[in-house]
C-alpha positions, 0 to 999 in steps of 0.5 A: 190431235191436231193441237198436239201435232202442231206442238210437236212440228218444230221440234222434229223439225229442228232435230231434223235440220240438225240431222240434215247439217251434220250429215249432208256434207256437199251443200256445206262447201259449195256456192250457195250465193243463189240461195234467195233466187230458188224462193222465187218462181221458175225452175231454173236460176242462171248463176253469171259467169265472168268472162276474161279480162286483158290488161292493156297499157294505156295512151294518153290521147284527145279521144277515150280508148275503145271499149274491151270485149266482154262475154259474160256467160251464164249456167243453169241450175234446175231446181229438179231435186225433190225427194221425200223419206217418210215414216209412220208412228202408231199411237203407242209409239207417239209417246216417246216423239212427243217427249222429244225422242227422235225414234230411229224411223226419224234418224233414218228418214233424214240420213237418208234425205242427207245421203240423197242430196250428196251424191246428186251434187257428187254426180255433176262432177263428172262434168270435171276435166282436171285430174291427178293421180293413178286411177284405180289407185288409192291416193296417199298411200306414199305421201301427200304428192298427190295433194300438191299435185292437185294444189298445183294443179288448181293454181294452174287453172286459176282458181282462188286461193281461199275456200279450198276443200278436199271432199274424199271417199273412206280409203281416200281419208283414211290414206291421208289420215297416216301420211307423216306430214298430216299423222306426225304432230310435230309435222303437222303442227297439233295432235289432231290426227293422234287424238281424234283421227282428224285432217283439219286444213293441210297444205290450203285445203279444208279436208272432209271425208264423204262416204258418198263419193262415187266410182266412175266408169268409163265408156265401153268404146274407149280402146288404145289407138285413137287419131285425130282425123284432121286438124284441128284449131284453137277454140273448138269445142268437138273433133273427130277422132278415128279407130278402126278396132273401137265400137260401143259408145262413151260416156259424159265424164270420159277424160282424155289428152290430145298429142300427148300433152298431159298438161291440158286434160278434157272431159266429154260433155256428151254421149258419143258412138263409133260408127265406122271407125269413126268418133266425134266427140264434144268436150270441154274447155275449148281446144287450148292447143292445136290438135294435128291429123293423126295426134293420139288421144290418150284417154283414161279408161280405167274405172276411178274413184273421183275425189274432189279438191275444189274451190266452193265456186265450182258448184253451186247449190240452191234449195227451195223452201217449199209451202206450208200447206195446212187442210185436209188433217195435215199439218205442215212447216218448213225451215232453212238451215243456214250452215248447209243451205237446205230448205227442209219441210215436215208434213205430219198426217194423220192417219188410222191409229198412226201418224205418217211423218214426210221430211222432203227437199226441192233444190238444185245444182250445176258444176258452174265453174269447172276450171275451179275443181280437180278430180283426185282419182282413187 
């Protein structure tokens, strides 16, 4: 038995990373530069981030100018992503594997390992503070305004203009899918849509449609009436904000304005209760404008879809390829696939009369680069 399994690895193995590269949609279009650091021991890779740099006029003199300040930063990707989806085969069954038929326990194992890595990367998009669009309403139901506002939008926070993605929900796509410019083919340049039900790039924007795209609801503490309790300056980082009706607490990925300026958006980076009518809330980016006593914060309290139109740099994504262990009757392999970056590993035991096929990943990600991701709010 130990032969035949050793002949039957990689096959499952392959079949397994293609499953996982047509399925896993997320790993695909972020950052995976620090793929090689995740094979390296420790737990956490800290991915560089850049600091700004001013231009400035030079003057020719006997001594060289002074050196500009720089602040380079760091964000923590944790490997704390390992997941398993396991199935069985009894002697009977292990016909059909060994012919090289995937049984439907096979499918189902990797599906689920794919749907699993997707929405742990979808979870740190909370971390977003841009957003467009109405929440609780489904984006392009009249037109691609929506789309334009979040092109805008990123351009705004600069981000590059190349490896732009849209990462939609089912209504989401489905909306785009029928607006005139990407439907009508002498609008949109081919016969995609008409033909095969495809986006394709529109507008600066690889489009993909996810089914794991999740709803975000907002903490229960967020009512009308909130105040800026005292002035604050440029560059903080976490204010007090006062309401004399509010109770309850909010939530990490609650966004929100300050004095009406609606173009400049937060998002809470921390837990927070009232306490006496009293908030004090921790958001990014740092206070870009000042914030008065008594400025109102309108927040947005309404439960909605986040929809992502971002550039690969926002997220990043590193899997670890994990040890091919051989004792005890187990026979283990492990793989990279190098479209969506993910180190898949097999374990096949055995057991009485049946064999036990393990798939299991170990990885990590962080939403690394806010300023290069929007929320389309669905």
């Amino acid at each position: 038995m130990t032969n035949t399994l050793t002949n039957v690895l990689p096959r499952l193995l392959a079949q397994g990373l293609l499953a996982l590269r047509q399925n896993a949609i997320l790993p695909r279009l972020v950052n995976r530069d620090y793929q090689n650091l995740a094979a390296q021991k420790g737990n956490v890779i800290n991915v560089p981030i850049p600091s700004a740099i001013t231009a400035r006029d030079v003057t020719a003199a006997v001594t060289f100018a002074a050196n500009q300040d720089n602040n380079p930063t760091t964000a923590a990707v944790t490997l704390d992503f390992w997941k398993e989806a396991s199935f069985h085969l009894s002697d009977n069954d292990m016909v059909s594997a060994m012919n090289g038929v995937i049984p439907m326990q096979a499918s189902e194992a990797i599906k689920s390992l794919a749907n699993a890595v997707d929405a742990y990367i979808i979870g740190k998009a909370v971390g977003i503070y841009g957003w467009v669009g109405a929440a609780g309403t489904t984006p392009f139901a009249s037109g691609v305004t929506v789309l334009s506002a979040a092109r805008t939008l990123l351009n705004k926070q600069l981000a590059p203009l190349s490896d732009r993605s849209t990462v939609l929900d089912p209504a989401a796509e489905g909306a785009l899918l029928i607006a005139s410019p990407v439907l009508l083919a002498n609008e949109r340049g081919d016969q995609g849509a008409v033909i095969s039900g495809t986006i394709g790039r529109k507008l600066g924007f690889d489009h993909y449609m996810d089914q794991n795209i999740a709803t975000f609801t907002p903490g229960a503490a967020w009512v009308t009436g909130y105040t800026v309790s005292v002035s604050n300056t440029v560059g903080v980082s976490t204010m007090v904000l006062l309401n004399s009706s509010a109770t309850g607490a909010v939530k990490i990925g609650d966004v929100f304005t300050i004095g009406g300026a609606t173009n400049q958006q937060y998002v809470l980076t921390a837990v927070a209760t009232v306490a006496s009518s009293v908030l004090t809330v921790f958001f990014k980016p740092d206070l870009v404008t000042h914030a008065a006593t008594a400025d109102v914060a309108t927040v947005v309290a309404t439960a909605h879809v986040i929809n992502l139109a971002m550039h690969r740099d926002a997220f990043a994504w590193a899997s670890r390829p994990l040890a091919d262990i051989q004792g005890l009757g187990n026979q283990m392999m492990s793989a990279v696939d190098d479209i969506s970056g993910i180190a898949l590993r097999l374990e096949v035991s055995r057991q009485y009369k049946q064999t036990t096929f393990s798939y299991d990943i170990l990885g990590g990600a962080n939403l690394v680069r806010r300023e290069l991701a929007v929320r389309i709010m669905g």
